[in-house]
Each structure stands twice: as structure tokens, then as C-alpha cells.
N, C-alpha and C positions, 0 to 999 in steps of 0.2 A: 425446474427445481424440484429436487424429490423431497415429499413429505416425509418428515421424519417417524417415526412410529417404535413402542419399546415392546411391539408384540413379535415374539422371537419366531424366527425364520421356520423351525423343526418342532415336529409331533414332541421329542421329548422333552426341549424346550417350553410348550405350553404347557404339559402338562405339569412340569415341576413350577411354571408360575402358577396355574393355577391351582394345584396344591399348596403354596407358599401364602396363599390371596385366602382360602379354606381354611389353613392352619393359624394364620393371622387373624381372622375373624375368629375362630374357636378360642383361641389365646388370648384376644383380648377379652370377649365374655368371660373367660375361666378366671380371669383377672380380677376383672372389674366385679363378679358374683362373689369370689374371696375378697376382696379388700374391702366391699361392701356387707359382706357377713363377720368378716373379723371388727369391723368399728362397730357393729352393734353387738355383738360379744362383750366386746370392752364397754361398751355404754353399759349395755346388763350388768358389769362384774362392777364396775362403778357405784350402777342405782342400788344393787343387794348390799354391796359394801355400807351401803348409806342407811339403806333401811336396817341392815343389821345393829349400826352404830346406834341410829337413832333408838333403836328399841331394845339394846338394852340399857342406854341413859334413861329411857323411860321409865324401866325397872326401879330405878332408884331413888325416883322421885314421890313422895307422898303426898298427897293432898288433905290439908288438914280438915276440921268442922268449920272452919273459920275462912275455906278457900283456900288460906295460904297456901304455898309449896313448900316443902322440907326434901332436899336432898340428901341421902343418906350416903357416904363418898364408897366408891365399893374398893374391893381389896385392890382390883387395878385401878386405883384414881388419877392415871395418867390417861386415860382416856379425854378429860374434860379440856387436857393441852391440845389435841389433837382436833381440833374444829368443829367443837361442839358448843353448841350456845344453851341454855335454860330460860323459856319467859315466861313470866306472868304476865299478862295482858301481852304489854310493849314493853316491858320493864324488865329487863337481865335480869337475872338469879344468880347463874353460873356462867361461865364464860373462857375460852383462854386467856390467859393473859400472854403481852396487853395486849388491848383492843387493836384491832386491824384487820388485812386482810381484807376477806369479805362479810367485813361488818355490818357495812351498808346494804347488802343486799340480804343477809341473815336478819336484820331490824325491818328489812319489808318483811320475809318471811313471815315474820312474830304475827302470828293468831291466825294464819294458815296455814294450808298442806297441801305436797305435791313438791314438784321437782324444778327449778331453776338453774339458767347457764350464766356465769359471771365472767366477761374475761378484759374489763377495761382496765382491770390492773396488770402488772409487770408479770401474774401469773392467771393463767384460766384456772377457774376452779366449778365444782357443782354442786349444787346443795340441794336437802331435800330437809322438808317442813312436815312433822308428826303432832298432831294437835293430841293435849291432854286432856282428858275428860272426866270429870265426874258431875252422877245424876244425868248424864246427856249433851251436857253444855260443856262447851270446852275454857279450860281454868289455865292451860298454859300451854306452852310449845317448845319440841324439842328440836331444834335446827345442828344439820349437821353438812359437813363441807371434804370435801377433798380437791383435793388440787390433780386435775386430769393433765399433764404435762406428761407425765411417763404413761400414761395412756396412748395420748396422740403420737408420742414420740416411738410407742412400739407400733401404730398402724402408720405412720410414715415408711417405719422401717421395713415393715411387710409390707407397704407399695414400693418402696423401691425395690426390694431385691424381688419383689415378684414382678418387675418391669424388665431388670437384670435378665433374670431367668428366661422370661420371653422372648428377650431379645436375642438371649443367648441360640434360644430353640430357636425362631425362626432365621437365624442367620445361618444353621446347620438343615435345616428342610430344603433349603432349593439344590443345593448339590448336591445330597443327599439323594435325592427326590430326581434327579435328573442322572443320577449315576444309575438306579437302578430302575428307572423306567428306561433308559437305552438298553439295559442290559434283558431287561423283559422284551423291550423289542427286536431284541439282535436275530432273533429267529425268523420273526416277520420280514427283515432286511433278506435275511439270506430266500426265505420260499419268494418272495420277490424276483430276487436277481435269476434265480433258479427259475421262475415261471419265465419271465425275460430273455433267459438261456434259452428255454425250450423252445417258445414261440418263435423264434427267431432261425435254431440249428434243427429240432425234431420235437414234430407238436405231440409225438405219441408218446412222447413221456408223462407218470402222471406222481400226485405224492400220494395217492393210496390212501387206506386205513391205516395207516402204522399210529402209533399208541403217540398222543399227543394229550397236551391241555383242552379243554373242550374249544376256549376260543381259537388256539391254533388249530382245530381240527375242523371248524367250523370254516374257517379263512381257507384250508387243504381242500376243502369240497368245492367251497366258490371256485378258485384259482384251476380247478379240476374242469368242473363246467366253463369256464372261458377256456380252457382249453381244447374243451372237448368242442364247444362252438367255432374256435376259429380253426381246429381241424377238417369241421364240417365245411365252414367258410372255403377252405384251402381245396378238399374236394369238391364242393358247388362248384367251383370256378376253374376248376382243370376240367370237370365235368363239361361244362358250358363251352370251355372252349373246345372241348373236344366235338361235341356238337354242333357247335358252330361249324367247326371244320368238316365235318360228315354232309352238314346237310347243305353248306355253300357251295361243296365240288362239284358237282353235278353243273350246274347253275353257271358260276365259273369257267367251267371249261366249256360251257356253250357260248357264252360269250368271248372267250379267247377267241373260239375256233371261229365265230360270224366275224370276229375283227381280222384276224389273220385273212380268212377268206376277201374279208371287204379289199387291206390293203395290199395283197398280194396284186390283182393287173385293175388297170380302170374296168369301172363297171356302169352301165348304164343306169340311167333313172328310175327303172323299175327297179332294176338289181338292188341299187343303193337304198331305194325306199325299202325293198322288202328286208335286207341288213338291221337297215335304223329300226324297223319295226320287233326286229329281234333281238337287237340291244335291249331296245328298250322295255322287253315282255321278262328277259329277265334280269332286267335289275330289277323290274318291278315286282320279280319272283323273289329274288334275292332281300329286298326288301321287308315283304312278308313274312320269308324265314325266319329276317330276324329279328322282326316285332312281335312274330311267335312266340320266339323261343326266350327273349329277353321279358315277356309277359310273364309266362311260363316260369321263368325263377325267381321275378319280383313276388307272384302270387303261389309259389311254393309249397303245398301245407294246406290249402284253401283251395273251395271247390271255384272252377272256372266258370265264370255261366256267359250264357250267348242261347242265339237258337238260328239254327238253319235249315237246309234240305237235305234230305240225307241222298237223296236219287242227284241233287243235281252235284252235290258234292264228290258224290264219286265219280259223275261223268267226266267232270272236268279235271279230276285225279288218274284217269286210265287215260285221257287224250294228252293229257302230257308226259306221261309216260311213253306214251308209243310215240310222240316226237320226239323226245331225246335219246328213244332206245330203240330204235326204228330196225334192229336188228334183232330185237327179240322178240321172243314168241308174243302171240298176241295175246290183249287181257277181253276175255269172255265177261260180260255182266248177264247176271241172271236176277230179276227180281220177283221177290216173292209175296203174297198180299199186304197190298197198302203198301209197297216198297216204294213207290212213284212217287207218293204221298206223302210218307211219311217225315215227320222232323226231330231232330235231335237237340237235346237241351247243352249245347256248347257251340259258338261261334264257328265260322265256315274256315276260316285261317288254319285255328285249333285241330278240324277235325283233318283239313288237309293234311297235318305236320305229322297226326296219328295214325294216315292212310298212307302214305307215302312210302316210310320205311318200309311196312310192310308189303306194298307193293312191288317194290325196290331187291327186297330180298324174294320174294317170289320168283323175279325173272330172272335173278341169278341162277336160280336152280331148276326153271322148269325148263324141261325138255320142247312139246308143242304147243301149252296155252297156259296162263294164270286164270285162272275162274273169281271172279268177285261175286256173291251172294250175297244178299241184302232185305229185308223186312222187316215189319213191326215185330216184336218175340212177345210172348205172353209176359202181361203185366204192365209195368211204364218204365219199358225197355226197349231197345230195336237192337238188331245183331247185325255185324259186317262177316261175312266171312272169308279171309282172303286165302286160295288153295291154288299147290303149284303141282304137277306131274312128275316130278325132281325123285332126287334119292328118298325124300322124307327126311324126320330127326328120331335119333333115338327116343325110347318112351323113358329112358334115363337121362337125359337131358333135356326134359322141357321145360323144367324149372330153370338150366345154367344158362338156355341160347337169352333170359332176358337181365343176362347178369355182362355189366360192360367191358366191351374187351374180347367179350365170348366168342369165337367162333366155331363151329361143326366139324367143320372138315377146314382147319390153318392151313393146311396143305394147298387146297386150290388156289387157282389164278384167278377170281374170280375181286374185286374193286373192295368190298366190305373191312369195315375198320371195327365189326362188332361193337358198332355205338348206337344204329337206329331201332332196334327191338325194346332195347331198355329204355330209350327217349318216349317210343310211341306207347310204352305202357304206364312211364311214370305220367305222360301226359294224359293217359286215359285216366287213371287214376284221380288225377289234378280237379279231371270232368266229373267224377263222380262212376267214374266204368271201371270196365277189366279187360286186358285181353291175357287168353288163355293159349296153351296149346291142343286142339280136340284131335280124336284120333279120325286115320284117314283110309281108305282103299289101299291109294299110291300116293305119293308126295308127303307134304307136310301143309297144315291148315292151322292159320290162327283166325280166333273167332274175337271180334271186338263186340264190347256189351257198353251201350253209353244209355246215360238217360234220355227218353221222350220227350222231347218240346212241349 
């Protein structure tokens, strides 16, 4: 059973409740702060009205030698009709006639001062008490009354129609409020659907600086970067596979060719063992590859560490060379002080995957030897340098043979997919190295620089 809920589905739907919820709170404070300044308005214009009355009745009144009071009636003497009392002590002087009203509470008044509310009769009224004084002591009191009915009856009316009014405004805020908060977001809808488009048909589109609101231009640069990251994503992973593919053939096709061989005629018990034993050296090659190379893009951007040998590393990278390529010229190791010795700061796998290519591409092009060269280099550094007898590369393309795809010479028949130079440098890299192109007598020579163990 789904719970029910009145929170609306869509960005512009909350936000026109929540403006509606903001506008309602603001609306009733503006309310309740007016209909609560306008009743004390009217109380004010009440109590002056009162004190004005009473004080100029007071005006009129004399106090004689004898105490008495003598009112003297003024030219307006309807005043005295209009709810005004005169006492001496407790004792009326003047008075409307007749008696009523709020009599009873005008006879407490008598020989105090200050303001009272009356309202157990048929009408509310208010009164306010001005003591007469002479010598100090007070001789009599002039009480005076209105009747606050059209008072309350105009703060009634200014709460109602300032409820009116409210209700009117917030019943115009939410559509309102949601009309043009969709239309404020119509823009955001479309670089959406547009980003959606792109990622999907061509990630090299982008939205550019073009002249925008700050916030939609702010949202143009995000939408830009996830684009430009799942571009990257899109080459990482052609990248990888293409790598993958470069560096499994090799590997691959040796194990076609041990199975084809195995199953082509029976083979005896040596035979068969020495087969299985080649199966199984390289899947366990193939393995390695790709625990390399799957390293290798998880930790992308970040240096790799490990530590190995760097003498035994490369021996074990020219002996499998000359078994899978037992037709090419052979690979010469020369090592130079502390070359035996020495260690490099990146795992033996790693440094394999960075030796390999370039071994690989060496005996493509050399004519009767690869030379591998190897020692500590000043500093805390060691250098490989792997050199073939081949054509060489131009000294204007040693920057493109490590760009992927590259190759020297398309023309030859030679296996290269122009994928392993730029692998073995970004992986050097990866290590915290370089490999460079140095110049040569004859052939072509790259020099690999990794960190010291």
C-alpha cells in the first residue's frame, strides 16, 4: 500500500509550495503586526478622545473657598450629554441625563483617575477618570465615556478584509510561483536533454562561454566537465582495450599454435607434458598482462610503487622474447656498474609490461641484434636502454612514435598496431619515470628512466 504524501513530484512544484509556505508565513505576520497596530491606534484615538473630553470639562469647572464646585456651562453645553459625569466626592454635580449607561462604573471612577473597560451592558464602552484638584488634594472628578462599538467594528473590518486580501494573495502565489519557476527552468530542461543528447550521439560537443545567467553558466561548465570526463572515460576504455588487444596477441597466438600442435596427431607423455607446460606458462603470461594493465588504469594519475630487480627483470624479458620470436635477431644484455644489483622502485609485472613493448618493437626493426643496456644513472635513478640496428626514427618524430596509433614506416609488414610505445611510457610515467628517444650511431634507441628501490 503506497503511502500517501502532498509533496509534489517536480523541482517546480516544490518550489512553488515552498514559496506558497514562505508567503503564508510572511502574510500572516504582516497581518497579525497590522491588525494588531491598528487596535492600538484605535485604543490611542479613544484614550485622547477621552482625555481631550475630560479636560476641557475640567476647564469649566471652579472650585470655590468653600470646596464647592461651580460649573460654568461653556458655549458648547452639549458636551455634558455626551458621557460625561462631574463629582464631588461620590456625589454627581453634572451628569447626562438620564442616568444610565455606564453609570455604575463612572460612580466607581468618582475620586480616581486612569482609564476603565465597561462592556456587561448591551454596549462596550470606556471611560477615563481626571481628578480635580485644589491646594493638592483632590475636590472632585471628571469622568468621561465613549462607547468603543465603532471602534471594534472598524478593527473587525480591517481583520476581515485583511484576511480577504491574504487569502486572495496566497491563492494567486502557487500558480503563479510555479508558472514561472518552470519557465525559469525551461533552459535548464533543454542543456539537460542536450547534455543527454551528446553523451549518448557525440561527447565532443560542448555549451561553451556563450553569454548566459551566472547560474546557467555555472550549470554550462559543470555539464561541460562531465562531459569532458566521460569523453576521457570513452577514451580510457578504447584505450585499454586496444591494449589489451596489442598486448594479449602475442601470448594468444602461442597458445593457439601449442593447442593446434597438441591436437593435430597423438603425442606422447613427454610431448604432452611439455604442451600443458606451455599452456599453462602462458595463460599464466596472459594473466599478468592483464592484472598489469587493469592496475595500471584503476591507479591512472598516481604513482605505482613496488620494488624489484632490475637485472633479473630484464633477463627474464629477453628469455621470453627469444622463445616466442626464436626467429629474430638476438637480444645482447650489457650491464653497467651495479646493473646486477641494482633495484627499481615499481613492481617486477609493471616493469615487465614497460620492457616488453619496447623490446617488441626493437626486433621488429633490427637487422642482427637488440642491445639491452642497464645500470644505476647518477642520482636515484637507474636507466634501461633498449637499441636496435634497424633504420632508426626520424629526429622529427620522436615525440609522434609515443602517440597511439603511430607508426614510422605504415607501410611495412611488420605485426605493430602502434599501441605498445605509448603504453610503455604512460606506464613509466604511472612509475614515476620517462622514457625518451636518445640519439643513436645506427638504429633507434629508447632510454627508460624509473625510480631506485
Amino acid at each position: 500500500m503506497r503511502r500517501l504524501t502532498l509533496r509534489p513530484a517536480t523541482l517546480r512544484g516544490r518550489l512553488a509550495l515552498l514559496a506558497l509556505a514562505t508567503t503564508a508565513i510572511w502574510v500572516a505576520l504582516l497581518t497579525t503586526a497590522f491588525n494588531v497596530v491598528l487596535d492600538a491606534r484605535l485604543r490611542a484615538q479613544a484614550d485622547d478622545l477621552l482625555r481631550t473630553r475630560a479636560a476641557a470639562v475640567a476647564a469649566t469647572v471652579e472650585v470655590r473657598s468653600n470646596g464647592s464646585l461651580t460649573v460654568h456651562e461653556p458655549s458648547d453645553d452639549h458636551v455634558l450629554d455626551t458621557g460625561i459625569w462631574i463629582y464631588q466626592g461620590r456625589h454627581v454635580v453634572e451628569g447626562p441625563p438620564p442616568p444610565g449607561g455606564p453609570q455604575a462604573w463612572a460612580d466607581r471612577l468618582a475620586g480616581g483617575e486612569g482609564f476603565a473597560d465597561e462592556s456587561s451592558g448591551t454596549a462596550p464602552f470606556r471611560l477615563y477618570a481626571l481628578p480635580i484638584r485644589d491646594r493638592g488634594r483632590q475636590v472632585g472628578t471628571v469622568v468621561a465615556a465613549v462607547e468603543v462599538t465603532p471602534y471594534r467594528h472598524t478593527a473587525q473590518t480591517a481583520l476581515i478584509g485583511s484576511i480577504g486580501l491574504a487569502v486572495l494573495l496566497l491563492g494567486g502565489v502557487y500558480p503563479v510561483t510555479r508558472a514561472v519557476v518552470a519557465r525559469a527552468l525551461r533552459p535548464v530542461s533543454v542543456m539537460s536533454r542536450q547534455a543527454a543528447r551528446w553523451s549518448g550521439e557525440d561527447a565532443g560537443h560542448r555549451f561553451g562561454a556563450e553569454r548566459r545567467p551566472a547560474e546557467l553558466a555555472d550549470l554550462a561548465r559543470t555539464l561541460d566537465g562531465l562531459l569532458d570526463r566521460l569523453a576521457a572515460v570513452l577514451r580510457h576504455e578504447q584505450q585499454l582495450t586496444g591494449e589489451m588487444s596489442h598486448e594479449l596477441r602475442t601470448p594468444l597466438a602461442a597458445l593457439t599454435a601449442e593447442v593446434e600442435w597438441l591436437q593435430a596427431r597423438p603425442r606422447g607423455a613427454e610431448e604432452q607434458e611439455t604442451a600443458h607446460q606451455a599452456i599453462a606458462s602462458g595463460a599464466a603470461r596472459m594473466h599478468d598482462i592483464v592484472e598489469t594493465l587493469l592496475t595500471e588504469a584503476r591507479t591512472r594519475g598516481s604513482e605505482t610503487s613496488g620494488r624489484c630487480s632490475l637485472h633479473e627483470v630484464i633477463v627474464d624479458v629477453a628469455r621470453r622474447s627469444a622463445e616466442d620470436h626464436p626467429q629474430d635477431p638476438p637480444v645482447v644484455l650489457r650491464t653497467g656498474i651495479d646493473g646486477e644489483t641494482a633495484t627499481v622502485g615499481v613492481s617486477a609485472p609493471l616493469l615487465e609490461r614497460i620492457l616488453a613493448p619496447l623490446l617488441d618493437n626493437a626486433r621488429r626493426y633490427a637487422v642482427r641484434c637488440v642491445v639491452i643496456d642497464y645500470a644505476a644513472a647518477p642520482g636515484q635513478s637507474v636507466e634501461v636502454r633498449v637499441s636496435d640496428d634497424g633504420p632508426g626514427i626520424p629526429a622529427d618524430l620522436w615525440g609522434d612514435v609515443f602517440e597511439p596509433g603511430f607508426r614510422a614506416a605504415p607501410a611495412s609488414s611488420h605485426d605493430g598496431a602502434g599501441l605498445g610505445l605509448p603504453l610503455a611510457r604512460r606506464l613509466a610515467r604511472a612509475a614515476g619515470g620517462e622514457i625518451t628517444v636518445s640519439p643513436a650511431d645506427t638504429g633507434a634507441r629508447f632510454v627508460v628512466s624509473l625510480p631506485a628501490g
